[in-house]
C-alpha positions in Angstrom: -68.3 15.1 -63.7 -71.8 15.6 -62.7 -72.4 18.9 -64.7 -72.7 21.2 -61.9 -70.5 23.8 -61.1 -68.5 23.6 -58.1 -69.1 25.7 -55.1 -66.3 28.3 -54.2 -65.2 26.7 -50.3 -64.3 23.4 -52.2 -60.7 23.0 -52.5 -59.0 21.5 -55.0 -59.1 22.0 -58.8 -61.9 20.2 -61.5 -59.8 18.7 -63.7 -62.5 17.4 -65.9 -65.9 18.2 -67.0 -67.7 21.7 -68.2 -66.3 23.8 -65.3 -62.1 23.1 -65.5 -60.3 24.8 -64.1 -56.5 26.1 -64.8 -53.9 23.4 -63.8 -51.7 24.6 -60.6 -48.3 25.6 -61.8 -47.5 23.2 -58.9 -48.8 19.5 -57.0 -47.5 18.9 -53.5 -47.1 15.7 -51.1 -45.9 14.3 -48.3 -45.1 11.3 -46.3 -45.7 10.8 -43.0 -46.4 7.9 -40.2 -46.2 4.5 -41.7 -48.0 2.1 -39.5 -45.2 2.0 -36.7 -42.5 3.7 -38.2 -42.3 7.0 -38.4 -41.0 9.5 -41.7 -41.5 13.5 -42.8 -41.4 14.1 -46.8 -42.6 17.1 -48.3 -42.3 17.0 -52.2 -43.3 19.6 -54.8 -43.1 19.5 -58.3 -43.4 21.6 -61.7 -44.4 18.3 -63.5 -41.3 18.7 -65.3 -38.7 18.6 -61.9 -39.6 17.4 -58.6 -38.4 18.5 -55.2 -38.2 16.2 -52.0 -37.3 17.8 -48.9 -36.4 15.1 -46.0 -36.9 16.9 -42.4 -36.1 13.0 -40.9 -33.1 12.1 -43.6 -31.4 10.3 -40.4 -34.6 7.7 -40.9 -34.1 5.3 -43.8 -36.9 4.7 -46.3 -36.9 1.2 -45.9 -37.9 1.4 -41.9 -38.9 -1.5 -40.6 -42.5 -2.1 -41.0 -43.9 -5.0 -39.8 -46.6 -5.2 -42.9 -43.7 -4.4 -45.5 -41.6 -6.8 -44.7 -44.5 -9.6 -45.0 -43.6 -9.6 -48.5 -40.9 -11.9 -50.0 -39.6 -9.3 -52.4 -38.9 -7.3 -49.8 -37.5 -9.9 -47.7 -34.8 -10.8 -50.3 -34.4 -7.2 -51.3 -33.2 -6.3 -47.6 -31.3 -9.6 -47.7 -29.3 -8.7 -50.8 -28.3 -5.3 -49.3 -27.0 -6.9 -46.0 -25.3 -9.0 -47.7 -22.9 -6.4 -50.2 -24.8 -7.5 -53.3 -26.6 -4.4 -54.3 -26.0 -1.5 -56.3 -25.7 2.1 -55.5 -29.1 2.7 -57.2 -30.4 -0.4 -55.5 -29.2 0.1 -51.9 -30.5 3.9 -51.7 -33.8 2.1 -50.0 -31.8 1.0 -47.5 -29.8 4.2 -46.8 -29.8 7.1 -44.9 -31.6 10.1 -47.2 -30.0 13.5 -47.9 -31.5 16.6 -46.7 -33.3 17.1 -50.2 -33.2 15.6 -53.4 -34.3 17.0 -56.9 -35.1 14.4 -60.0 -35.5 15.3 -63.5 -38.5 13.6 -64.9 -38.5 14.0 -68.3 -34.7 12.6 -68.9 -34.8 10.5 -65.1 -38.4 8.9 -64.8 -37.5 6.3 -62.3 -35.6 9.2 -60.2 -32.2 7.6 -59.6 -30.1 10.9 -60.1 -30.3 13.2 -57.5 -29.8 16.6 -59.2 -29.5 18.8 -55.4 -26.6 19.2 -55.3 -26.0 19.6 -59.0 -24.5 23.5 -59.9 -26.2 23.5 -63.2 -29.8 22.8 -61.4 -29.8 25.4 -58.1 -31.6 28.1 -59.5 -34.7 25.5 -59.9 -33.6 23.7 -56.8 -34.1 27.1 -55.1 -37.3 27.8 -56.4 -38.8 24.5 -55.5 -37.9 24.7 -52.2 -39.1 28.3 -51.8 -42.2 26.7 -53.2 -42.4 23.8 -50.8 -41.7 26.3 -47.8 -44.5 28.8 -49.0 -46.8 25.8 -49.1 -46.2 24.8 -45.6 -46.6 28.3 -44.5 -49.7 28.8 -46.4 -51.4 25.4 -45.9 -50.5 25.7 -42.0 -48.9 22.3 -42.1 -50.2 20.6 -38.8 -47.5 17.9 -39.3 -44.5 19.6 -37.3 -46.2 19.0 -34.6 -44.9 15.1 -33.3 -48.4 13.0 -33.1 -49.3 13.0 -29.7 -49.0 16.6 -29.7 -51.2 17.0 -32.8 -53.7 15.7 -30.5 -52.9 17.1 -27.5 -53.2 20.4 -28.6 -56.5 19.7 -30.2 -58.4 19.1 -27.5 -61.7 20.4 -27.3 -61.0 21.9 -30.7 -60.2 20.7 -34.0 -56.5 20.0 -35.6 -57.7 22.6 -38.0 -58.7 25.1 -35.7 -55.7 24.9 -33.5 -53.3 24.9 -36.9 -54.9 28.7 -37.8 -53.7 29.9 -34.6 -50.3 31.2 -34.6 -50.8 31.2 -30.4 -51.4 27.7 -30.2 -49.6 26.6 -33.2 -46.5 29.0 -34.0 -45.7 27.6 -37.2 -42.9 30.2 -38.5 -40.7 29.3 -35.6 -41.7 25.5 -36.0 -40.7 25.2 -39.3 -37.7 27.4 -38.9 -35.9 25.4 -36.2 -37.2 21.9 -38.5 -35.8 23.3 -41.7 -32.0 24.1 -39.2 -32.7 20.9 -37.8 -32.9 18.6 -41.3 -29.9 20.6 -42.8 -27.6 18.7 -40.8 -25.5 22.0 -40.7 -22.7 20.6 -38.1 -22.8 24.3 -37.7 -25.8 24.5 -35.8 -25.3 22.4 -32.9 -25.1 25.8 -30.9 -28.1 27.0 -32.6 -30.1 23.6 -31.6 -28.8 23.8 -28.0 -30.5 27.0 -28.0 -33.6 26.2 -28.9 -33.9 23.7 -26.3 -34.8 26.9 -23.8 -37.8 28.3 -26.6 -41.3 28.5 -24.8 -43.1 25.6 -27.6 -42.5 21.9 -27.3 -42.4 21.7 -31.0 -39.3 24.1 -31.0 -37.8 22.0 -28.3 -38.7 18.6 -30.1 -36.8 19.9 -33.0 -34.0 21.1 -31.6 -33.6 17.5 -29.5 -34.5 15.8 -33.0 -31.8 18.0 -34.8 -29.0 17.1 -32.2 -29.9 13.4 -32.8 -29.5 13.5 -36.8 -25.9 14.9 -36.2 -25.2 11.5 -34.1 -22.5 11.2 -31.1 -20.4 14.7 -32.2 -23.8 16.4 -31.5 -24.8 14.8 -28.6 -21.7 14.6 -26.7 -21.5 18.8 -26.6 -25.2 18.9 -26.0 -25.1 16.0 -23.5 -26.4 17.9 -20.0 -29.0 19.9 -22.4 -30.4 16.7 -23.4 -29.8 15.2 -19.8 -32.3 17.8 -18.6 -34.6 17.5 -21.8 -35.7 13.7 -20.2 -37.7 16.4 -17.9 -38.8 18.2 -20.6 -43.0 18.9 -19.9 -43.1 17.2 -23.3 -43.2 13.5 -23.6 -42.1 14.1 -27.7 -39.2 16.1 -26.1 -38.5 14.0 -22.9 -38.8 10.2 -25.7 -36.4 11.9 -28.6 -33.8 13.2 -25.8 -33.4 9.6 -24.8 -33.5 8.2 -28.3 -30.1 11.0 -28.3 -28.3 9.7 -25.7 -29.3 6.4 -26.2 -27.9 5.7 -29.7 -24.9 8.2 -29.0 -24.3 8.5 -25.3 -22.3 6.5 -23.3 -21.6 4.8 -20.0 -24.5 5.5 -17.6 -26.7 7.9 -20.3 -27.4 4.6 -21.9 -28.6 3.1 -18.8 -30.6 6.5 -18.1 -31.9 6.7 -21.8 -33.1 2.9 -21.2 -35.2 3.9 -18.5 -37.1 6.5 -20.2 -37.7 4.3 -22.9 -39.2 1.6 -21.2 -41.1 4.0 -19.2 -42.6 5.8 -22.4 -43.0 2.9 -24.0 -46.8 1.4 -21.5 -49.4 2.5 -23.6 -52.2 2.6 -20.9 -50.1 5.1 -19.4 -48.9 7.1 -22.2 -51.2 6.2 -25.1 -50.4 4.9 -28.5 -48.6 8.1 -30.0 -45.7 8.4 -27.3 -45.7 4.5 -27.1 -44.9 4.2 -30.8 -42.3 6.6 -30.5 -40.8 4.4 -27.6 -40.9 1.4 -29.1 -37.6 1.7 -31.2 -36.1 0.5 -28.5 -35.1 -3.0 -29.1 -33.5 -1.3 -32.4 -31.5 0.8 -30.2 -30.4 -1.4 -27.9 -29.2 -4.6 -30.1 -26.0 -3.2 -30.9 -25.4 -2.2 -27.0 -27.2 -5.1 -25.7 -23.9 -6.7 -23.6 -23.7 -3.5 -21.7 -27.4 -3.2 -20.6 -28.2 -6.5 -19.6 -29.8 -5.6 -16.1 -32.4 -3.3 -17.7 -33.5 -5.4 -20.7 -33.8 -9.6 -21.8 -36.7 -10.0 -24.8 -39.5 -12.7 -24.1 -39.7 -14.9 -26.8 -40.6 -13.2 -29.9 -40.8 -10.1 -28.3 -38.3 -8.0 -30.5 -40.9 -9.4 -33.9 -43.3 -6.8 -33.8 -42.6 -4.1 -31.2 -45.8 -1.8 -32.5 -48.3 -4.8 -32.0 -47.6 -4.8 -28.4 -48.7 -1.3 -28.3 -51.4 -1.1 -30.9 -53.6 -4.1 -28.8 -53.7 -2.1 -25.6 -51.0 -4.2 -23.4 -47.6 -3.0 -22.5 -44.5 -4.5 -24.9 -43.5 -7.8 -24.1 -40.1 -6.7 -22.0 -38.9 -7.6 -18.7 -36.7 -5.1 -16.4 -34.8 -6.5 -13.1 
């Protein structure tokens, strides 16, 4: 824009002026932490056909965010889909995501067909992933790392730094057990259970977070794995073990599950990233609230903005027996 030719360690491509360059044959993306709510997206496409691969499809897109949801449209939106009167197309929002999805752009702008799956569309649904896998290797994708551990790991260094080195940061592995993880292969519970022994947290993180996307099945024949994971060194590990057992355990898991939760859950003690994971707690528990009573009664408004209580330095607003 400025007429001067860009220097070579710039990334990125100039896409206008005297010194253009060729356009990428591809443009990536991603989603990630949303305010309190977490999400992982990675999304490539050829312009023509777009790729979304969903390593958290148990995770709605319509989380609950406490911004979000200061709008009215979204209000009513989320209203009309408790209430039956929504579309397929209009209640996908609200819905659990598939592992990937693949849109046609040119004939399906507003992306409402999901081609995946589609046996006319594999070949380019298997190029687009190899291309969104080969990105994630090449890039060194720092974000298969759960938050805390992001910065964890980067102490006294740099993010960057620590992402370059395969010691610190061994992504193949990583992303190997994430991508068996996301498939929600029933298949692979074994495979998971496994994992939970490997020497990286991530490893372990993803194996926990894989048994939790294939609900109580999953978790009942992992259940003393995931018992023993609430010891886990890893507070990722040790938080998403007792998200498992407390969405799909039973009987006195729950209770145990609770307990970690609430423990995880103090900022002061574990910091923000670990708190935020916690603090899906009062989801979890509605539906099982008459059988946990002792551990658990809300203040007033305390279930209205879990991630404000942890965001503003103090503890959630929950009271234990």
């Amino acid at each position: 824009l400025i007429g001067t030719e860009p220097p070579a360690y710039l990334h990125g491509h100039a896409f206008a002026g005297g010194f253009q360059s060729k356009p990428p044959d591809y443009l990536y993306a991603f989603r990630g932490r949303m305010d309190e709510r977490y999400d992982m997206v990675r999304t490539v496409t050829d312009g023509r056909y777009i790729y979304l691969r969903h390593y958290m499809p148990h995770k709605i897109y319509g989380q609950h965010v406490s911004y979000m949801f200061e709008t009215q449209a979204t209000q009513v939106w989320k209203r009309m889909f408790d209430e039956g009167r929504l579309n397929a197309a209009q209640s996908r929002f609200w819905e659990p995501k598939p592992p990937e999805e693949l849109y046609d752009l040119d004939n399906d702008p507003d992306e409402i067909d999901n081609l995946a799956n589609s046996p006319a569309h594999q070949q380019i649904v298997r190029r687009l992933r190899r291309e969104q896998q080969d990105w994630v290797l090449q890039s060194r994708d720092f974000g298969f790392l759960p938050e805390a551990e992001i910065h964890s790991r980067s102490r006294n260094s740099t993010p960057y730094e620590v992402a370059q080195d395969d010691e610190q940061y061994p992504l193949g592995r990583i992303v190997r057990t994430a991508d068996l993880a996301a498939s929600l292969d029933i298949d692979a519970v074994d495979e998971l259970i496994a994992v939970l022994a490997d020497a990286d947290s991530a490893v372990r993180y993803w194996g926990v977070l894989g048994l939790l996307m294939r609900q109580a099945p999953a978790v009942s024949s992992a259940r003393d794995h995931l018992l023993a994971a609430l010891s886990d060194s890893s507070a990722s590990v040790r938080v998403t073990a007792a998200e498992a057992l407390g969405r799909y355990g039973s009987g006195p898991d729950i209770d145990t599950a609770l307990e970690v939760l609430l423990e995880h859950a103090v900022v002061q003690v574990n910091g923000e990233f670990i708190a935020m994971l916690a603090v899906m707690l009062p989801v979890l528990v509605r539906p099982r609230m008459p059988s946990v009573p002792k551990y658990l009664r809300p203040k007033s408004n305390a279930f209205r903005s879990d991630q404000a209580s942890c965001t503003r330095g103090r503890a959630p607003a929950w009271k234990t027996s």
